[in-house]
C-alpha positions in Angstrom: 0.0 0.0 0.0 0.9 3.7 -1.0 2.3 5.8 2.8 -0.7 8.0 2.3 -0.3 9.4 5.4 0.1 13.6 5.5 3.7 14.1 6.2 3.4 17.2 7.7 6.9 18.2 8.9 8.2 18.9 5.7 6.2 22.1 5.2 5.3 25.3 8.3 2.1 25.7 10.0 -0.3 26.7 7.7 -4.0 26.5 7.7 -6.2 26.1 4.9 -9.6 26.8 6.4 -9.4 31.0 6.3 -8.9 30.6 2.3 -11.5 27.3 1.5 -15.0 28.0 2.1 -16.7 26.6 5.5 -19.5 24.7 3.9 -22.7 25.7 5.0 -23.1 26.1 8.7 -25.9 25.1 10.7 -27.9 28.1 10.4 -26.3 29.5 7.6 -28.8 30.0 4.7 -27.7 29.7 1.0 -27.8 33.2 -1.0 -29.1 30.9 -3.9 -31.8 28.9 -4.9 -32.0 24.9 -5.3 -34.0 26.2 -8.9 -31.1 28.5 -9.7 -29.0 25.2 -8.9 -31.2 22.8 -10.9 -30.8 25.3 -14.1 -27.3 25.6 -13.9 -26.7 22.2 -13.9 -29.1 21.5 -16.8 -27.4 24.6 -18.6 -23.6 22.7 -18.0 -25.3 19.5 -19.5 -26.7 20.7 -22.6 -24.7 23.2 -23.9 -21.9 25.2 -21.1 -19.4 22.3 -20.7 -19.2 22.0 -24.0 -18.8 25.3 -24.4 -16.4 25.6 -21.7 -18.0 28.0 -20.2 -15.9 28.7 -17.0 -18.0 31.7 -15.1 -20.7 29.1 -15.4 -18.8 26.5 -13.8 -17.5 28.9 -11.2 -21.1 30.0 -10.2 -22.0 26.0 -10.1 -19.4 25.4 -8.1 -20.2 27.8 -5.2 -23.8 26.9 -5.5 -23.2 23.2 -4.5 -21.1 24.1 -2.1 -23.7 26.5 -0.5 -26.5 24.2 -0.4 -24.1 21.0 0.6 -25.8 19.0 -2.5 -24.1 15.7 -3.6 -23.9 15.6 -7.7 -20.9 14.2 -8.5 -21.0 13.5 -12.0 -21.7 17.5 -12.8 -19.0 18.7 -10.0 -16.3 16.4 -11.5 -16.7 17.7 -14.9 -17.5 21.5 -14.3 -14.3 21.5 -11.5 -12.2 20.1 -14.1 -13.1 22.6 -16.4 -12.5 25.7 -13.9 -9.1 24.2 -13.2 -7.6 23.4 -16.7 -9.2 26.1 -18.8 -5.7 28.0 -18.3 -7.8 31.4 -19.1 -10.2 30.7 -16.6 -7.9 29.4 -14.0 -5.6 32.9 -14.4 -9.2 34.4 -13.0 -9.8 32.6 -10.2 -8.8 33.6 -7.0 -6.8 31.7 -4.3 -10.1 30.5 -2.5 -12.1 29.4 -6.0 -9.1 27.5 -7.2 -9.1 25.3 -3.5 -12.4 24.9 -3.2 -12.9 23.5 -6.6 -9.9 20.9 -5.8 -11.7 19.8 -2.9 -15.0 19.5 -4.8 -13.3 18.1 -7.2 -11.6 15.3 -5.1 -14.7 14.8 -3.1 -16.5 14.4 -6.5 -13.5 11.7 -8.0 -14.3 10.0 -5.0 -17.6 9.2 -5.6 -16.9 8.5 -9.0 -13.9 5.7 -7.9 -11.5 7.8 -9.2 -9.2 7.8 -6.5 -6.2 8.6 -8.8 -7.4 12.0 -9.4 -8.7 12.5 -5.3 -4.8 12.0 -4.4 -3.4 14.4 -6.8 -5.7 17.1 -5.2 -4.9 16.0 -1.9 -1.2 16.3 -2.1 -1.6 19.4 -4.0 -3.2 21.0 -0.9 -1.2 19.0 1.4 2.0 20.9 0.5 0.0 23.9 0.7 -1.9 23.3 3.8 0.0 20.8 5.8 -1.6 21.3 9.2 -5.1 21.2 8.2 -7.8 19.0 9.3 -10.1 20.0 6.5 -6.9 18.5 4.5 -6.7 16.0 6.7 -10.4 15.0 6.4 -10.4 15.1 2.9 -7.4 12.3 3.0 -8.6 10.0 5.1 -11.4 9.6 2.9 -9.7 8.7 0.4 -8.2 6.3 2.6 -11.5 5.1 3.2 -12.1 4.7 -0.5 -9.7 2.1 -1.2 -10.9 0.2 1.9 -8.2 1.5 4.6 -10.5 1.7 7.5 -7.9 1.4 10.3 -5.8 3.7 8.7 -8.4 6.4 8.5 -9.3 5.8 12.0 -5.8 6.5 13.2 -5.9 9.3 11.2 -9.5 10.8 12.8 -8.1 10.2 15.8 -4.7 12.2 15.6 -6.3 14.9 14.2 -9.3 15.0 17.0 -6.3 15.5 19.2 -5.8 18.3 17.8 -9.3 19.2 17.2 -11.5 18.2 20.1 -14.8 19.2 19.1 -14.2 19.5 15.2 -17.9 18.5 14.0 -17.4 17.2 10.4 -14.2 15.3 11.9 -16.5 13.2 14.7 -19.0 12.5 12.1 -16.4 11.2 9.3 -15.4 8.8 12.2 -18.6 7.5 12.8 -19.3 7.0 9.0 -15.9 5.3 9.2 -16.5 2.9 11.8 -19.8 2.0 10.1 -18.9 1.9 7.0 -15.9 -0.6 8.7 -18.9 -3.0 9.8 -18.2 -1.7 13.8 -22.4 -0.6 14.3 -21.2 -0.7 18.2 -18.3 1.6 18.3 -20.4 3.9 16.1 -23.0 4.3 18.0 -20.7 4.7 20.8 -19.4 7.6 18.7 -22.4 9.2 17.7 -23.6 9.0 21.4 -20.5 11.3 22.0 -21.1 13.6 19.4 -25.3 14.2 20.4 -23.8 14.7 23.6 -22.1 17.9 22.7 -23.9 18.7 19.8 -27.4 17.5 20.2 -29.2 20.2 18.0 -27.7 17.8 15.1 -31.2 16.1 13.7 -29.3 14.3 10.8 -27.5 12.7 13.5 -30.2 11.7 15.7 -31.6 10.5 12.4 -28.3 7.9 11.8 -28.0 7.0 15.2 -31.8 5.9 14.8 -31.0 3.9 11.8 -28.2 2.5 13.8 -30.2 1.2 16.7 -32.4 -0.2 14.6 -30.0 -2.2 12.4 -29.0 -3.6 16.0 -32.6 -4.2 16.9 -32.6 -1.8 19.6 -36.0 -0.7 19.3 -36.5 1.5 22.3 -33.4 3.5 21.7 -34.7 3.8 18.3 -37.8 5.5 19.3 -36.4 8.2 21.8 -33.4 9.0 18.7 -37.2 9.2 16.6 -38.3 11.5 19.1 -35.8 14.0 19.3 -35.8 14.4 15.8 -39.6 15.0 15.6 -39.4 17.1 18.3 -36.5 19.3 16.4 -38.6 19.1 12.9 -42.1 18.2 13.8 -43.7 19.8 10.3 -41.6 16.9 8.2 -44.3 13.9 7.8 -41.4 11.6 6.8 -40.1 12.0 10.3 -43.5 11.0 12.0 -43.9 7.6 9.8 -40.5 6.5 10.6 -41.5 6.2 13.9 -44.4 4.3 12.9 -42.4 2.2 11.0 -40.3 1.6 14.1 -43.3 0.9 16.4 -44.8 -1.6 13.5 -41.5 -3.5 13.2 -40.8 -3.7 17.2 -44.2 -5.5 17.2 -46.7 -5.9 19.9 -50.1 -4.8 20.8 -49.5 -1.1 22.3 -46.9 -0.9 20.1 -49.0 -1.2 17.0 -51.4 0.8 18.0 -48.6 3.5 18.9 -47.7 3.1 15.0 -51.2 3.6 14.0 -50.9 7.2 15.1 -47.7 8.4 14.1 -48.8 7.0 10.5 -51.9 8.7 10.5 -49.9 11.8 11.5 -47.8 11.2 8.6 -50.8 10.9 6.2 -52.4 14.2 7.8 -49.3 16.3 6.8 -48.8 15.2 3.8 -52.3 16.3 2.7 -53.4 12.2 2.0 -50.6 11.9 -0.7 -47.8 9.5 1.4 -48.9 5.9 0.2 -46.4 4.2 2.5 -48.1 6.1 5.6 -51.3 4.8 3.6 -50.2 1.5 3.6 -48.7 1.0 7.1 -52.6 1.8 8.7 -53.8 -1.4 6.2 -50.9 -3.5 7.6 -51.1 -2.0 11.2 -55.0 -2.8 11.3 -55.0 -6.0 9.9 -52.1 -7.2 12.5 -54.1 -6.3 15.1 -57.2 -7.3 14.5 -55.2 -11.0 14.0 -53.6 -10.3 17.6 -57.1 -9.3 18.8 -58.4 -12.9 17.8 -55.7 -14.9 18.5 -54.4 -13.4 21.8 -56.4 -13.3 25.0 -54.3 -10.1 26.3 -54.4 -8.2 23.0 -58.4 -8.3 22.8 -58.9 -7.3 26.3 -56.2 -4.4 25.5 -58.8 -3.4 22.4 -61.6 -3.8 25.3 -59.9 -1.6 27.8 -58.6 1.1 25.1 -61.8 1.7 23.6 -60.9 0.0 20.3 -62.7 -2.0 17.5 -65.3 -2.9 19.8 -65.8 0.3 21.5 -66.0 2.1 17.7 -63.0 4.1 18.3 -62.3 6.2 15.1 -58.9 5.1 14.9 -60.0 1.8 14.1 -61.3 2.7 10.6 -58.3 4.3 9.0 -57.0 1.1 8.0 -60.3 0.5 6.3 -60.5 3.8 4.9 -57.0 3.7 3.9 -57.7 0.2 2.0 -60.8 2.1 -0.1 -58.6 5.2 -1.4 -55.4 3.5 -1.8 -57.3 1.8 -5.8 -58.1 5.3 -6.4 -55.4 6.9 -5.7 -53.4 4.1 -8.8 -56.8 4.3 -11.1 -55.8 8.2 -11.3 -52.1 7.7 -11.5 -51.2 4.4 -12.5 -54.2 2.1 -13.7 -52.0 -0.8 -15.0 -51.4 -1.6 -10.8 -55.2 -1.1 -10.1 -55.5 -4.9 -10.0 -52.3 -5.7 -7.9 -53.3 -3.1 -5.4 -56.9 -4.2 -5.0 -56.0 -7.8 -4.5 -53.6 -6.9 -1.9 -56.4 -5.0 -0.2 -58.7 -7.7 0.0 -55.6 -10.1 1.5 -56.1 -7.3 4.2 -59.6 -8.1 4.6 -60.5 -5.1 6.9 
């Protein structure tokens, strides 16, 4: 294997982070539009990459960087344009030219081009020896060609250095995970929340952690928090359902019921797999109703089925829209969906 390791006592203390752009903070908003984004990249495609068109590029460049977008295909391309177009290159300044190297190493990476990611990488290494964002940057390439340990070792020397560095704690977890060591990220991510705990997309991986690990109830709290942090997103509110469906049980189910009929509510009736979940939830309890003693005194006490509890119908309700909602979209399913209703037999 290739020493990729930084050797950084051959060069002074420099920093890179003053000259390459943060990234978007947390509350940072972008000065740009996704739109703006979306026709810049279609405008590179059709005709300004062709044309070389480096102001273009430029502009794209900064926009994906403000709004922390992953296209890899377009950056690659529209990075390698800015930096060989000698005429463009002569305009960029000192911060453009880094920060489309590292969008353009970031991008070769997810391409599998780690040839490219390395020559970026040493490029800014002998500019920017001491830097973690440098550092980062590295060890995922290490990553990329499957050095795990290495990367680790490298996270870890530069946390030394950079206690609370954010994107540095996070790389790690996505390391260790990515390693096939679920335990000692979680352990990590634990650490992380722990500091930084307004972090929903963490809560949101540490969910999907737990829950690869079967740890249901751990699941649900990480669920919570992020609800609690973003509770207008319905997506948030039926992955808790999906949670409570999958940890199974009577209370449980009927705890699933409700956080998919939240998800249906704020999606104005258009979320089919919210729609779906209250067929599936109702038709598992109704069979845990008949077949378990406990359940069908837990529907007496609650109120449920027997009681004519509302709740109870959105199941059936759900199993009478769902064919219309495919006859107005997608009539060639009409027949799949309808039989699958009437395996539900609510």
């Amino acid at each position: 294997r290739r020493d990729l390791r930084p050797r950084r006592d051959e060069f002074p203390h420099r920093s890179i982070e003053p000259l390459l752009p943060s990234g978007r903070g947390m509350s940072a908003r972008p000065r740009s539009t996704l739109k703006e984004l979306d026709d810049t990249e279609e405008y590179l495609e059709s005709a300004g990459l062709a044309k070389r068109d480096g102001a273009a590029c430029r502009k794209y460049l900064t926009m994906v960087e403000e709004h922390a977008v992953r296209r890899p295909a377009c950056v690659a391309r529209a990075a390698a344009c800015v930096l060989a177009d000698a005429k463009s290159a002569s305009k960029l300044s000192k911060r453009e030219m880094y920060q489309a190297m590292e969008l353009h190493a970031y991008a070769s990476l997810d391409l599998g081009d780690v040839a490219t990611c390395e020559r970026h990488v040493r490029a800014l290494e002998s500019v920017f020896p001491n830097s973690t964002r440098v550092g980062r940057l590295l060890g995922c390439m290490l990553e990329a060609e499957g050095g795990h340990d290495d990367a680790l070792k490298l996270y870890d020397d530069l946390l030394k250095q950079t206690p609370s560095e954010q994107r540095l704690m996070k790389r790690r977890a996505a390391c260790l995970k990515a390693a096939g060591r679920v335990a000692e990220a979680i352990e990590q991510l634990v650490s992380y929340l722990d500091t930084f705990m307004g972090d929903v997309a963490a809560w949101e991986e540490l969910a999907l952690l737990y829950l690869s690990e079967r740890r249901f109830k751990q699941a649900v709290f990480c669920w919570e928090e992020v609800i609690v942090a973003q509770p207008q997103l319905g997506k948030h509110h039926r992955r808790m359902a999906e949670t409570y469906y999958t940890w199974g049980g009577y209370e449980n189910l009927r705890n699933a019921r409700k956080y998919y009929a939240a998800a249906l509510d704020m999606s104005t009736a258009s979320d089919l797999r919210a729609m779906y979940g209250l067929v599936l939830v109702d038709k598992k309890m109704r069979h845990l109703e008949k077949t378990s003693k406990a359940a069908a005194n837990a529907a007496r006490a609650a109120g449920d089925v027997a009681a004519g509890d509302l709740g109870s119908e959105l199941g059936k309700d759900a199993s009478i829209f769902l064919p219309r909602l495919y006859k107005a979209a997608c009539p060639g399913l009409v027949p799949v969906v309808e039989k699958q209703m009437r395996s539900a037999a609510l």
